[in-house]
C-alpha positions as CSV (number, residue, x, y, z in Angstrom):
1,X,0.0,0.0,0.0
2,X,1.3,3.5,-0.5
3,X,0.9,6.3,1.4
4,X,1.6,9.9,0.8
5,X,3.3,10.5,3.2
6,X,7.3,11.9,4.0
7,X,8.5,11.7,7.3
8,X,8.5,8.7,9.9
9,X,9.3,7.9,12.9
10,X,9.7,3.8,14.1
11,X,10.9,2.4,17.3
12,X,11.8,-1.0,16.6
13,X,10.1,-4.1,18.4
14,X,11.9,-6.0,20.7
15,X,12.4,-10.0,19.0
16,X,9.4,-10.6,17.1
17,X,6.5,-8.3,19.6
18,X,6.0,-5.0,19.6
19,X,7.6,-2.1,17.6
20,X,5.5,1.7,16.6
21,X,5.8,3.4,13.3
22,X,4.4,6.9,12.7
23,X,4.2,8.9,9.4
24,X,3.5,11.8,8.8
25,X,3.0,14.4,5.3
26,X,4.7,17.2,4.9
27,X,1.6,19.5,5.7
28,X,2.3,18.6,9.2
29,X,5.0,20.0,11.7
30,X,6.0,17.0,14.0
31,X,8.5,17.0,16.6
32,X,9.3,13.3,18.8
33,X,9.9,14.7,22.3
34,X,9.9,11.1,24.0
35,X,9.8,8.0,23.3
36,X,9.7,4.4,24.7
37,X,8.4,0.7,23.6
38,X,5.1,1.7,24.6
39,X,4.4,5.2,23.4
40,X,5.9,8.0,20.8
41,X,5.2,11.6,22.3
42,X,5.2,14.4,20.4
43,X,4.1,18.0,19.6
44,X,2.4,18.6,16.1
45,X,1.0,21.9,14.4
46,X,-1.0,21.0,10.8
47,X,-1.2,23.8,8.0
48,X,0.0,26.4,10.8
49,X,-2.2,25.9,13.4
50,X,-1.9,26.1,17.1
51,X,0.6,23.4,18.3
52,X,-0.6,20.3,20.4
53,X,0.8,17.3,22.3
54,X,0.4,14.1,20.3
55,X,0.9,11.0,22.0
56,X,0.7,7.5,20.3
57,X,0.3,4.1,22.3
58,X,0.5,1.0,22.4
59,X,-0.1,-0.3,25.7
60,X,1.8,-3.0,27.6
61,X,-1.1,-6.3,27.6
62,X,0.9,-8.3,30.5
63,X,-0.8,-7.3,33.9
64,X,2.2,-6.6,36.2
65,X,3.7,-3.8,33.7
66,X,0.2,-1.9,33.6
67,X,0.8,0.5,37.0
68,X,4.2,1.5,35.6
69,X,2.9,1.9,32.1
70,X,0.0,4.2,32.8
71,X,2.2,5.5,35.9
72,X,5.0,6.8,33.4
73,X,2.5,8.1,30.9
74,X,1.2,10.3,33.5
75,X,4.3,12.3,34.0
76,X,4.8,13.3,30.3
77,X,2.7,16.5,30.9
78,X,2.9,18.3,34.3
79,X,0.2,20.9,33.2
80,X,-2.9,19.6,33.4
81,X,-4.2,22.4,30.9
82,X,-1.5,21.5,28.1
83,X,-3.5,20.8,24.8
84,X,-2.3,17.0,24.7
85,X,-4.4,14.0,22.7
86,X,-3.9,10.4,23.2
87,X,-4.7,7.6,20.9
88,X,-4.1,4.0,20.2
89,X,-4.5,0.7,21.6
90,X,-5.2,1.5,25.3
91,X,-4.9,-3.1,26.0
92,X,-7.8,-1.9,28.5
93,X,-11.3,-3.0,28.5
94,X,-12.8,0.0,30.8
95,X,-16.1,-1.5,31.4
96,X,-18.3,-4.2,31.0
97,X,-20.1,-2.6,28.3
98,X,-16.9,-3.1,26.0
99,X,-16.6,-6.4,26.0
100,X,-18.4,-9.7,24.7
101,X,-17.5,-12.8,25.8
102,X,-15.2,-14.8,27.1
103,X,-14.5,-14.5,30.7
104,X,-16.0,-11.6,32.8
105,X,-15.2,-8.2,33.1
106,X,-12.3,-7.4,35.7
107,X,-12.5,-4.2,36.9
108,X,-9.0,-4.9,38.6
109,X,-7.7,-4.8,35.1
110,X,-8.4,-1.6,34.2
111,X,-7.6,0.7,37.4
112,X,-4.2,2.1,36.3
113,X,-6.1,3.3,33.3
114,X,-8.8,4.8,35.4
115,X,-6.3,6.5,38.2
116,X,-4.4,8.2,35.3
117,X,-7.6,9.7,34.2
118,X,-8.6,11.2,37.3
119,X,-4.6,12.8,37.5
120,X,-4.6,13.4,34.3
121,X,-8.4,14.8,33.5
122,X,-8.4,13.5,30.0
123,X,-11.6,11.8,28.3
124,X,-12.2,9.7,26.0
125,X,-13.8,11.5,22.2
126,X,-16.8,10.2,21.1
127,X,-16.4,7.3,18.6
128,X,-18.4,6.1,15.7
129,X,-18.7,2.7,13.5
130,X,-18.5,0.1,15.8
131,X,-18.5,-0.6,19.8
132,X,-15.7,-3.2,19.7
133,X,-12.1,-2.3,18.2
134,X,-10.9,-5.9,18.5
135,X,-11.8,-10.0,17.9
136,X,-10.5,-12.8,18.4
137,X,-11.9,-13.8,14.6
138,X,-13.9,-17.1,16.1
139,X,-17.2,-18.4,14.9
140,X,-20.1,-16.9,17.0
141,X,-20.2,-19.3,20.1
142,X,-16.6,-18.9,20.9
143,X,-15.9,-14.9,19.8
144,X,-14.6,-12.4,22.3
145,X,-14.7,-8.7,21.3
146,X,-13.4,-6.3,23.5
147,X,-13.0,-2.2,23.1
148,X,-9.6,-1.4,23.4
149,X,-8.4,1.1,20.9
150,X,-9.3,5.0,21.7
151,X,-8.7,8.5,21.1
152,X,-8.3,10.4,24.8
153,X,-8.0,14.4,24.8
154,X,-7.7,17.2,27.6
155,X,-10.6,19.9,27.6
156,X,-7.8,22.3,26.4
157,X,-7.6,19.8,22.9
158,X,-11.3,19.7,22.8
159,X,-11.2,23.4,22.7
160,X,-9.1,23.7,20.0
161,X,-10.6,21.2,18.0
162,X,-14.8,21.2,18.9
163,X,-15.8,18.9,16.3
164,X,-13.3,15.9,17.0
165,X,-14.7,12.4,16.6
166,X,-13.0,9.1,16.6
167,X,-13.8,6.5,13.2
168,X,-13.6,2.8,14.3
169,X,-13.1,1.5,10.3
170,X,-13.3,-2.3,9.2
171,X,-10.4,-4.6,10.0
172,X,-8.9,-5.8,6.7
173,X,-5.6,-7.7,7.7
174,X,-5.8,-7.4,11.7
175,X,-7.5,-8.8,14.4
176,X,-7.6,-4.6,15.2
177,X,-10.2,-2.3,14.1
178,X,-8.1,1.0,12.9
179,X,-9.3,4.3,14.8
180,X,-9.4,7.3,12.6
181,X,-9.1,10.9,14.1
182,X,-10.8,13.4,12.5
183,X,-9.7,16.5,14.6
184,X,-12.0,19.0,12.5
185,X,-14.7,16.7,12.2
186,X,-16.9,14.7,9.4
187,X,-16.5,17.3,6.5
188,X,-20.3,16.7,4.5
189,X,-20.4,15.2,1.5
190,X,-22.9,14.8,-1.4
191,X,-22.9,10.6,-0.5
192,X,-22.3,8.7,-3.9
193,X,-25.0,6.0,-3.1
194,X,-23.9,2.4,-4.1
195,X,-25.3,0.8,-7.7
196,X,-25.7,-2.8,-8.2
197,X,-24.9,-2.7,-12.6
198,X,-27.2,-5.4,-14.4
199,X,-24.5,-6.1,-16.9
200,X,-22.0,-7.2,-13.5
201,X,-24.4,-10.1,-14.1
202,X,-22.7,-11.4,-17.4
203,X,-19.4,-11.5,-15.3
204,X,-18.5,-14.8,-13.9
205,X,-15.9,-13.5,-11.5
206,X,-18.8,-11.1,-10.3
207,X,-21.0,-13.8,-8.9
208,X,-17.7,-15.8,-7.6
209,X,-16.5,-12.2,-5.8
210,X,-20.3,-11.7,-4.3
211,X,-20.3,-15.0,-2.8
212,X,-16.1,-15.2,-1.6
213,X,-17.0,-11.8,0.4
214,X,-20.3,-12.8,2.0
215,X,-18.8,-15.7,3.4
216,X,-16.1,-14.3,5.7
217,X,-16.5,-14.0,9.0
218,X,-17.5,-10.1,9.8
219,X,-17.4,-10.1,13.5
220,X,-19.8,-8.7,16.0
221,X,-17.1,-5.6,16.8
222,X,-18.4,-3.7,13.5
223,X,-21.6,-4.0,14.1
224,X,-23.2,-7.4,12.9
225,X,-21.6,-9.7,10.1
226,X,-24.2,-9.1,7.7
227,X,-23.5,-4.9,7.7
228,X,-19.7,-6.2,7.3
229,X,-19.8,-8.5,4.8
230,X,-22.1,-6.0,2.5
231,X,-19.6,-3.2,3.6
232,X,-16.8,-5.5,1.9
233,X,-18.7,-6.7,-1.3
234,X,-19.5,-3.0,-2.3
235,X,-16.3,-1.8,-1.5
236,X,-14.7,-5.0,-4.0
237,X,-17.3,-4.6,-6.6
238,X,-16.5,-0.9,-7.1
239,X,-12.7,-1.4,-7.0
240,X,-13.8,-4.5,-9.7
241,X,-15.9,-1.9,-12.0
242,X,-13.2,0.5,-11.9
243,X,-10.2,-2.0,-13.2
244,X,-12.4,-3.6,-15.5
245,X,-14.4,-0.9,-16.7
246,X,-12.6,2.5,-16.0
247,X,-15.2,5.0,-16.2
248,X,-16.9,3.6,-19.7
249,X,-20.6,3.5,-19.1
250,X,-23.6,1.6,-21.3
251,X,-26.7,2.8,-22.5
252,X,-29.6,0.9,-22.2
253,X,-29.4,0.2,-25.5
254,X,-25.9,-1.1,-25.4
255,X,-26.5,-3.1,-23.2
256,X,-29.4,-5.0,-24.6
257,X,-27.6,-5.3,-27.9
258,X,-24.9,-7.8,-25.3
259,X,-27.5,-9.6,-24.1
260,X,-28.9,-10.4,-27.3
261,X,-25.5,-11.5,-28.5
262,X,-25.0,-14.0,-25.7
């Protein structure tokens, strides 16, 4: 995949776990000030706007390196009214709410996470597309889904950018829902609704697409396999038309004319 993008940033994983990567395009002004297996910290200013702390996570999942984790995280900003944001995989289920199956909800589990709220005063930006970030990818009796990616921001942040929101998008090749940040919010579109084209029909590979994309597994964190897997067919049929088609489009004429010829 490529990205359009200039600078980056990686700190490398230790053996085969772990390791963070950060890119960023040249709109952006980004400076690391920190930086440890767990997190990248650092202060960012887009087109010329008003700087802010950036910090992203990936937080330890082994119990007994939680307090120190959270604990260190904590100390980064002394001033509880800096304009800092937080986002990434937070390893914390913070209630029973975000989570669905599998053992029950500790609340042991998540009260580093919830101490360095309180010090901190940061909370979490509203999220849309889904209510779990993560699945185990099992069939339904034996699926866990658990919230643990999330976007956290001081009311300072929230002040400078009102209209925040956090996406939770469709995993494609994780077991990880990504979280989109859009700082400025959901910019409106006209929406380009979704047409089914009758002459996909006389296209084999159409019908052997439709049914390859309906069978996967969607997975209860994005909202019910049946919205998934119709999520994933239009977005491979429209890729599909593109390659095959480009932007050529039949009459109704034309395309009577092809069925009368097969």
């Amino acid at each position: 995949m490529k990205m359009k993008v200039e600078n980056s940033f990686y700190v490398e994983p230790e053996g085969i776990a772990g390791g963070l990567a950060l890119w960023w395009s040249h709109e952006t002004k980004l400076t690391v000030l920190n930086y440890d297996k767990n997190f990248i910290d650092t202060i960012i200013s887009i087109n010329g706007e008003p700087e802010w702390f950036g910090t992203f996570i990936y937080a330890p999942p082994y119990e007994e390196e939680k307090q120190c984790f959270w604990e260190r995280l904590g100390t980064l900003r002394n001033d509880v009214n800096a304009k800092w944001c937080i986002m990434g995989d937070t390893n914390i289920v913070a209630s029973p709410t975000e989570k669905y199956g599998g053992s029950p909800y500790d609340h042991n589990n998540a009260k580093w996470y919830h101490a360095f709220l309180e010090n901190t005063y940061l909370m979490e930006i509203q999220s849309k597309g889904g209510e779990y970030t993560w699945s185990n990818q099992r069939s339904e009796e034996e699926e866990i889904c658990e919230k643990l990616d999330r976007v956290l921001s001081s009311l300072e942040w929230g002040f400078l950018f009102p209209k925040a929101i956090a996406i939770i998008d469709i995993a494609i090749a994780s077991d990880h829902a990504p979280i989109v940040l859009l700082a400025n919010g959901i910019k409106k579109k006209a929406k380009r609704d979704f047409k089914f084209e009758s002459r996909w029909l006389l296209e084999e590979e159409c019908s052997q697409m439709v049914k390859e994309e309906w069978t996967k597994i969607g997975g209860r964190h994005h909202g019910g396999t049946f919205r998934v897997s119709l999520r994933r067919t239009k977005v491979k049929l429209r890729k599909w038309s593109r390659e095959k088609y480009g932007k050529n489009k039949l009459s109704n004429q034309e395309f009577s004319r092809m069925l009368v010829g097969r």
